[in-house]
C-alpha distance (Angstrom), angle and dihedral (degrees) to the residues before:
residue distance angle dihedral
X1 . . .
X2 3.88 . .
X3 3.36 93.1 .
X4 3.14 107.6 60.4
X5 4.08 90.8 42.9
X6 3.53 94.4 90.4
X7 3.94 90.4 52.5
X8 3.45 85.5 51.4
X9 3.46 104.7 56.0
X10 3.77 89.8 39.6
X11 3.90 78.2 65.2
X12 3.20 98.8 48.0
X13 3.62 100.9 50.8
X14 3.35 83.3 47.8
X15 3.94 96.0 66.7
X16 4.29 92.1 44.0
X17 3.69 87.4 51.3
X18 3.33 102.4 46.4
X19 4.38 91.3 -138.8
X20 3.76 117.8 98.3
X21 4.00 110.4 -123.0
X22 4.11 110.6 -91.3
X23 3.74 114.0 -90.8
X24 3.87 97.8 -171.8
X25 4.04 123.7 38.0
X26 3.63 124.1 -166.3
X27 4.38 77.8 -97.8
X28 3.44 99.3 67.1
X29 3.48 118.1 117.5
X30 3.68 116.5 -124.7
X31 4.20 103.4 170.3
X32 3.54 136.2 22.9
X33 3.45 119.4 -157.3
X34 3.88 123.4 175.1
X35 3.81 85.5 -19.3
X36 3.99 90.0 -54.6
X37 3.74 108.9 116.9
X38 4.19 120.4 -145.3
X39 4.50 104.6 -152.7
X40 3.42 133.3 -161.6
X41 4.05 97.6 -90.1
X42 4.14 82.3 68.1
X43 3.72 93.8 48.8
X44 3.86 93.5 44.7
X45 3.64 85.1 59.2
X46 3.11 99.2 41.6
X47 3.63 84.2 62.0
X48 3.50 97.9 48.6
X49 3.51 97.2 66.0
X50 4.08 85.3 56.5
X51 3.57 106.9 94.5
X52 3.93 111.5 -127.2
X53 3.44 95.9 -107.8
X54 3.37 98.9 50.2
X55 3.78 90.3 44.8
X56 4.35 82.1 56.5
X57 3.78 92.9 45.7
X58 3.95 103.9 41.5
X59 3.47 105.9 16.5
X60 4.17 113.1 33.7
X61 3.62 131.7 160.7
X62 3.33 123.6 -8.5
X63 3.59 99.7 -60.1
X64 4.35 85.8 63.7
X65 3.82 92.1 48.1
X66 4.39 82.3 58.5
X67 3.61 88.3 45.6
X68 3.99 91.4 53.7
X69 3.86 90.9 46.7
X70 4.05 88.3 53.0
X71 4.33 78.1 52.1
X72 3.55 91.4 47.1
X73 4.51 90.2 46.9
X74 3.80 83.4 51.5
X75 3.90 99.2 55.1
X76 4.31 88.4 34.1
X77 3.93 77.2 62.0
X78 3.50 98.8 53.1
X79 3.62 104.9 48.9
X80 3.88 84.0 43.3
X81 3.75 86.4 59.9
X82 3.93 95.1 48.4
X83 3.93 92.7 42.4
X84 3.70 87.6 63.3
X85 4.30 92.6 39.5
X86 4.14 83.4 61.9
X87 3.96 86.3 -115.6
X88 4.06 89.8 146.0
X89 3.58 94.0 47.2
X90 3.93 92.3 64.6
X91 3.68 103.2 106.8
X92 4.27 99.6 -117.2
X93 3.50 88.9 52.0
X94 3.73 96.9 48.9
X95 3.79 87.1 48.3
X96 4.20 94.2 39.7
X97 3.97 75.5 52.4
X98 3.55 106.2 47.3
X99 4.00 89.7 39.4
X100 4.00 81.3 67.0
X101 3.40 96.3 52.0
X102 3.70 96.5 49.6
X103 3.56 93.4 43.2
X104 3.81 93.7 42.5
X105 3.89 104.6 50.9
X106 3.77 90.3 44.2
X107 3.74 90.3 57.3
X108 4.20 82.2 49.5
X109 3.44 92.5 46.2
X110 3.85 84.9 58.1
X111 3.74 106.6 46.5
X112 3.74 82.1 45.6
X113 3.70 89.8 65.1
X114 3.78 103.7 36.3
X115 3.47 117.4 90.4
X116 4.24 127.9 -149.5
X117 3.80 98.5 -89.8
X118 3.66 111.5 -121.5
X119 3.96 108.1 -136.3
X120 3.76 116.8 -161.6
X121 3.81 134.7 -139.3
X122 3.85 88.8 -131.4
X123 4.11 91.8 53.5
X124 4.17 84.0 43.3
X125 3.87 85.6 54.4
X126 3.93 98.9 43.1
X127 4.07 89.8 43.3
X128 3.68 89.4 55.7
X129 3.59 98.1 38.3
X130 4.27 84.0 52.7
X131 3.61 99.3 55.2
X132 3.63 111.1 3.6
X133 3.70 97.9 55.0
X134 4.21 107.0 150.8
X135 3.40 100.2 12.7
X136 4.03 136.8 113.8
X137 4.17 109.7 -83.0
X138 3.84 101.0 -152.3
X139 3.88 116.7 166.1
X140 3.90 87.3 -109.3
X141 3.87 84.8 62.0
X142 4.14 90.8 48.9
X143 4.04 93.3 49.5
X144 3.47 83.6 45.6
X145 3.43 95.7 57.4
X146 3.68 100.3 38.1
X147 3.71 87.7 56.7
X148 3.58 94.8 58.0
X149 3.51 97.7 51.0
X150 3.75 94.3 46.8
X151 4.17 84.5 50.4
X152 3.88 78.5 56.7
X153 3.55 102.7 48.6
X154 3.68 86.7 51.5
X155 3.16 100.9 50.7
X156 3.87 93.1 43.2
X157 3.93 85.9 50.0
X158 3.64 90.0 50.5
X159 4.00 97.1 53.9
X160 3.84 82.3 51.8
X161 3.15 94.8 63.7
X162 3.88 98.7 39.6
X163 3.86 84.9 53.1
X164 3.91 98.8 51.4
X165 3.96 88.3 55.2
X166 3.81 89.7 45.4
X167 3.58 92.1 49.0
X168 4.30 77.1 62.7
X169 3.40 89.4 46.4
X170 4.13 115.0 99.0
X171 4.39 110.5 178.1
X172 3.68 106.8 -156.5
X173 4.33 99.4 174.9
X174 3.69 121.1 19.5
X175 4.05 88.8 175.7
X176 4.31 100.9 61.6
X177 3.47 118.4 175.4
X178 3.60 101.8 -171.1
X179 3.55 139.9 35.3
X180 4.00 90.1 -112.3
X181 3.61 91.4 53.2
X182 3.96 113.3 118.1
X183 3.78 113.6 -130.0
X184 3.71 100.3 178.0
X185 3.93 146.9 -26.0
X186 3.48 130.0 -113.5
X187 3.86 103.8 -165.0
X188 3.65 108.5 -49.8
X189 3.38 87.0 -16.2
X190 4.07 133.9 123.0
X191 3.80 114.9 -151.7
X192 3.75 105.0 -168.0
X193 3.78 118.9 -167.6
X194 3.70 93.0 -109.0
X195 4.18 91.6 61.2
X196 3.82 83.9 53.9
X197 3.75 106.0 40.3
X198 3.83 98.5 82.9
X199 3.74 81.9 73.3
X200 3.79 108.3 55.3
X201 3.91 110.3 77.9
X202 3.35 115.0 -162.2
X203 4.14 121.6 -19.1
X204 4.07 111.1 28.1
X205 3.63 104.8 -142.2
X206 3.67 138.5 153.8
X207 3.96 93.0 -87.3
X208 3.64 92.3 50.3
X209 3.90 97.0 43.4
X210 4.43 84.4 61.8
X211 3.68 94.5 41.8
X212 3.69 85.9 53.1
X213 3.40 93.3 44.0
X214 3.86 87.6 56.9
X215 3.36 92.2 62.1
X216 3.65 109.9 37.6
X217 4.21 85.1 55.5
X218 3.94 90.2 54.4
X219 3.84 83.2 54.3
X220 3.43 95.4 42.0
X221 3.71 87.5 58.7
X222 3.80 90.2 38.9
X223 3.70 88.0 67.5
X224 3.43 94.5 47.1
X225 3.83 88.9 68.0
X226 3.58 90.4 44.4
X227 3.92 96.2 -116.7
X228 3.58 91.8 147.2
X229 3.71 89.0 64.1
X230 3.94 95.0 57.1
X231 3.90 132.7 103.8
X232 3.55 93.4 -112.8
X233 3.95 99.6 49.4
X234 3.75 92.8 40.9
X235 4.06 93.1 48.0
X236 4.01 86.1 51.9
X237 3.71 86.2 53.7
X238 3.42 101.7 47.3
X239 3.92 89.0 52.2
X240 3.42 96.8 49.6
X241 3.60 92.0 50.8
X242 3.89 89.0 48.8
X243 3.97 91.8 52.5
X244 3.94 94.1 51.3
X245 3.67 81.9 50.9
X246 3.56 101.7 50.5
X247 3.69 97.3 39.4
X248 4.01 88.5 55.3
X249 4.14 95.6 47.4
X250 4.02 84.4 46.0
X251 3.67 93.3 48.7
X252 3.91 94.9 45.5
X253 3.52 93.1 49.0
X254 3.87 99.9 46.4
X255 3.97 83.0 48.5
X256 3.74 100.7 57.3
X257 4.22 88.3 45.4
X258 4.02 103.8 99.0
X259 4.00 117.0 -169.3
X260 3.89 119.6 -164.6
X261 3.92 121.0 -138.0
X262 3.79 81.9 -118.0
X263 3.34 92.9 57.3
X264 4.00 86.2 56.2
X265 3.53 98.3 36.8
X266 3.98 88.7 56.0
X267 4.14 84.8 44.7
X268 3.93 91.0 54.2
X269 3.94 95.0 46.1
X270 3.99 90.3 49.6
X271 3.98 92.9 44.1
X272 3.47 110.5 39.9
X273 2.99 97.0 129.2
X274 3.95 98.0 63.7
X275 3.87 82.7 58.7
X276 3.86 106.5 73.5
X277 3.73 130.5 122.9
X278 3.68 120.2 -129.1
X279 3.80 120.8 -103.4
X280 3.73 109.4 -111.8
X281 3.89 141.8 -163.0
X282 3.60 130.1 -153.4
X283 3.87 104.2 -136.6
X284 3.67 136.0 -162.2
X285 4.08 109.4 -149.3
X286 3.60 122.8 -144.5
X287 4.42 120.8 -174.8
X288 4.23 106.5 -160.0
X289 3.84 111.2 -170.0
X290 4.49 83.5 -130.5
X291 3.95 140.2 14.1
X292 3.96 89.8 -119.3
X293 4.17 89.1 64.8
X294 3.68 93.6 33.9
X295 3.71 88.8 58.7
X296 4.06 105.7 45.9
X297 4.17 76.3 52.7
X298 4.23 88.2 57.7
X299 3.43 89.6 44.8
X300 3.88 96.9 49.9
X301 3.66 85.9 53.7
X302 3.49 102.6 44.6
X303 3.91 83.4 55.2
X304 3.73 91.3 60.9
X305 3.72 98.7 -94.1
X306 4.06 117.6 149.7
X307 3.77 111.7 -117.2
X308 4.05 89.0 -109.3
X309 3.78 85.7 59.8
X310 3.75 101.7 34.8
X311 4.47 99.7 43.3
X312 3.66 116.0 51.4
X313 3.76 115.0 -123.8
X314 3.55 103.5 -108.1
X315 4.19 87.3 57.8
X316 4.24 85.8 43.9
X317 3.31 86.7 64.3
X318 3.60 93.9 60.9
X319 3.74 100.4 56.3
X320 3.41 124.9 125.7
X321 3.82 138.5 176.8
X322 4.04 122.7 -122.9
X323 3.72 135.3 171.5
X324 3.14 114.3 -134.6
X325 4.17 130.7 -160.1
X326 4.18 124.2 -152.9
X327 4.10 88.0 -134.2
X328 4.00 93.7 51.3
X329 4.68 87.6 97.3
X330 3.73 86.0 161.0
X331 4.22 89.3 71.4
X332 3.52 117.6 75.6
X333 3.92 90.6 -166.0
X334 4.25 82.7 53.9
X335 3.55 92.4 53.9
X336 3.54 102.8 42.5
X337 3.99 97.4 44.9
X338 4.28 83.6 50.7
X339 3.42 98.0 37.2
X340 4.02 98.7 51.2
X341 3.63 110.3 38.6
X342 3.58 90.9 -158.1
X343 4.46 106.7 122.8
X344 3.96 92.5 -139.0
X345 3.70 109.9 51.7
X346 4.05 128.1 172.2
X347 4.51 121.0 -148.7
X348 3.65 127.9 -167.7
X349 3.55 111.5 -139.3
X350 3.72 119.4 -157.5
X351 4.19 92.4 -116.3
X352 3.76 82.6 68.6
X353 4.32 91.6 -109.0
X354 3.74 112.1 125.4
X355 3.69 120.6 -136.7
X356 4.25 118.1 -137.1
X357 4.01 99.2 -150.7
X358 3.74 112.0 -158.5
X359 3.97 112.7 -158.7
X360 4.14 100.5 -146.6
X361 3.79 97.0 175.5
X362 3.75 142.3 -30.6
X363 3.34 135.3 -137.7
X364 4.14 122.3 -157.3
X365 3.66 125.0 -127.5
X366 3.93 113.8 -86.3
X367 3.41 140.6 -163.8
X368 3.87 116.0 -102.5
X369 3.80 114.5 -125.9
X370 3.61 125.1 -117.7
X371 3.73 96.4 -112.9
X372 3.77 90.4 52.3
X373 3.71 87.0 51.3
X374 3.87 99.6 45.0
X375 3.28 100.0 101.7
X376 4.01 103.2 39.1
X377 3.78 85.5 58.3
X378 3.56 98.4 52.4
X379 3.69 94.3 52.7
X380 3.44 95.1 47.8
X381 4.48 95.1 50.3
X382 3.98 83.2 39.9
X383 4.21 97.3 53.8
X384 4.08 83.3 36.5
X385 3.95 88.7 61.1
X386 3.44 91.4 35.5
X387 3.76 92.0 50.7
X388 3.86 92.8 56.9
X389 4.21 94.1 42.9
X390 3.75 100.5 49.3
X391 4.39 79.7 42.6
X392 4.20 84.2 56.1
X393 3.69 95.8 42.6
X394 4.13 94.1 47.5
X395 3.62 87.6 50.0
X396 3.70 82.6 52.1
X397 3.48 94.1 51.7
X398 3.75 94.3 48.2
X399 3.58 97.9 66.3
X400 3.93 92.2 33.8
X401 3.64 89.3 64.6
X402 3.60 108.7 21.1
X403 3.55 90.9 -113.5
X404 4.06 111.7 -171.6
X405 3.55 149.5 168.5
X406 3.73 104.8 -129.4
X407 3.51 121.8 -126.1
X408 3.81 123.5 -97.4
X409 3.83 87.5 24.8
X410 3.85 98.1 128.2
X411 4.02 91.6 60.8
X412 4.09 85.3 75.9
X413 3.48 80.4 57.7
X414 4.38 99.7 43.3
X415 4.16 84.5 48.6
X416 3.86 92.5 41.6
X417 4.10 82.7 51.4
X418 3.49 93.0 49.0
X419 3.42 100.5 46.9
């Protein structure tokens, strides 16, 4: 019986609380990949940087969230594969890498220590009073407000914090000439010129050496606090390391794939019809404050009345000249002028103004020449061989490293649903 007490009372506190217990932590494993395991902290963050909608277009439901893990296996398998090729031990990337860290933990170490400003309705009424003295208060103006002098306080808060570890901060050679060289101390500590050089891009000079300085304290006291051995820190790591990866098996792939002008000659003849310009209009706009005025102007031109004559001065004014294109569907005035045929055309628009639309001239759909095309086609042939090598070398992978999803994975994503 005692082992299945703890169950039990899991249960039980289940039903008082009203919550059932947890079934994935930001610990459990998700992928394995040559023995290293990938857990749900990684793939929560790799979700974060999704933005919603994308998340809702690409990835919905639980069935997109297994999809993105099989995305998320495929990228693990790459940077496995250049780990073990010695790609992070060439020198740029080591210092492209440690620039990240640096530059990373000190902006942790910062939003560690600033706090949510706290914005008063006495500093709202005094900022307003200041500079918005006579004018309409709406509460867009107020939020406005508010938001600037949080922005403020932050900022303010920020350069507080900057200044307390400069006040720490003691440069001793601005002009190094090696990579030993000390350039200042930080407590008890030696900053050498090497430690520091990851952060000066491009010309070293006395401005850069400080800025650099800046930062390298912040991380200095970042590590202190042992930020750098956090989930969040080491999940941005991990990612950035997988992106340099990625981007460099992508771009040696697409760079070995050669396509012949044949090849997109042969594409062209076959697809022709994918390569076709638009039909388009020239249009002359006109905005009428109502339908009933808008209409006794259509009818004056229809009649053979010149636009002086037919549109009254005040609405002449207002006329403006648009191209439109048959494929644009997401423009009423588009559809309308290609739908109709007609040259004088009237539209509704939802503010209760009418526009007059003036057909000008149209041009008919045409065939796109080859030369115009060259390009498009190439890209396309080059990412469809690309497509089916980098599929052949991940399946590779996959068995080279016994690369799999673990089991029970998808309930992270049932719970993370139901929540």
């Amino acid at each position: 019986m005692r082992y299945r007490e703890p169950v039990l009372a899991l249960f039980v506190s289940a039903l008082l609380t009203g919550t059932a217990p947890a079934v994935c932590t930001p610990d459990t494993p998700l992928l394995k990949v040559d023995g290293r395991t990938v857990d749900y902290s990684y793939f929560q963050y790799v979700e974060s940087t999704i933005p919603e909608w994308a998340m809702k277009k690409y990835y919905p439901g639980v069935k997109g969230k297994e999809e993105l893990l099989q995305k998320v296996l495929e990228r693990q398998l790459i940077l496995q594969y250049y780990r073990d090729k010695g790609f992070f031990k060439k020198p740029e990337i080591k210092e492209h890498i440690e620039r990240f860290k640096i530059k990373t933990l000190a902006s942790l170490y910062l939003m560690k220590h600033m706090k949510s400003p706290k914005v008063t309705e006495a500093e709202i009424e005094k900022t307003i009073e200041k500079y918005y003295r006579g004018k309409k208060i709406t509460p867009e103006l107020r939020r406005s407000v508010k938001i600037n002098l949080e922005a403020q306080k932050l900022s303010q808060e920020r350069q507080q914090i900057i200044s307390s570890v400069k006040s720490r901060l003691k440069t001793v050679n601005l002009k190094p000439k090696s990579l030993k060289d000390v350039v200042a101390l930080y407590g008890n500590r030696k900053i050498t010129f090497g430690d520091i050089k990851p952060l000066i891009e491009g010309r070293t000079t006395p401005y850069s050496l400080k800025r650099a300085l800046e930062t390298y304290a912040l991380y200095l006291e970042a590590l202190k606090e042992g930020l750098d051995k956090e989930r969040q820190f080491k999940n941005q790591l991990l990612s950035f390391e997988e992106n340099l990866a990625v981007s460099s098996f992508e771009k040696n792939i697409l760079n070995r794939i050669k396509v012949s002008d044949k090849e997109i000659k042969d594409y062209y003849k076959k697809h022709r019809e994918e390569f076709k310009a638009p039909a388009s209009a020239k249009v002359l706009i006109f905005v009428f404050p109502s339908e009933k005025e808008a209409e006794s102007s259509l009818k004056a031109l229809e009649s053979g009345k010149s636009l002086k004559e037919a549109v009254p001065g005040s609405v002449l004014s207002t006329g403006r000249e648009w191209t439109v294109l048959s494929n644009d569907r997401n423009n009423p005035v588009s559809m309308l002028v290609f739908s109709s045929k007609k040259k004088y055309n009237i539209l509704n628009m939802p503010d209760g103004r009418t526009l007059l639309i003036v057909v000008e001239s149209r041009k008919p759909s045409t065939y796109l020449l080859l030369g115009d095309v060259y390009s498009t086609i190439k890209n396309r042939l080059v990412e469809k061989r690309a497509r089916k090598v980098i599929e052949e070398k991940l399946a590779e992978l996959k068995k080279k490293y016994s690369a799999q999803v673990l089991p029970g994975s998808d309930r992270c994503f049932r719970e993370e649903e139901s929540n």
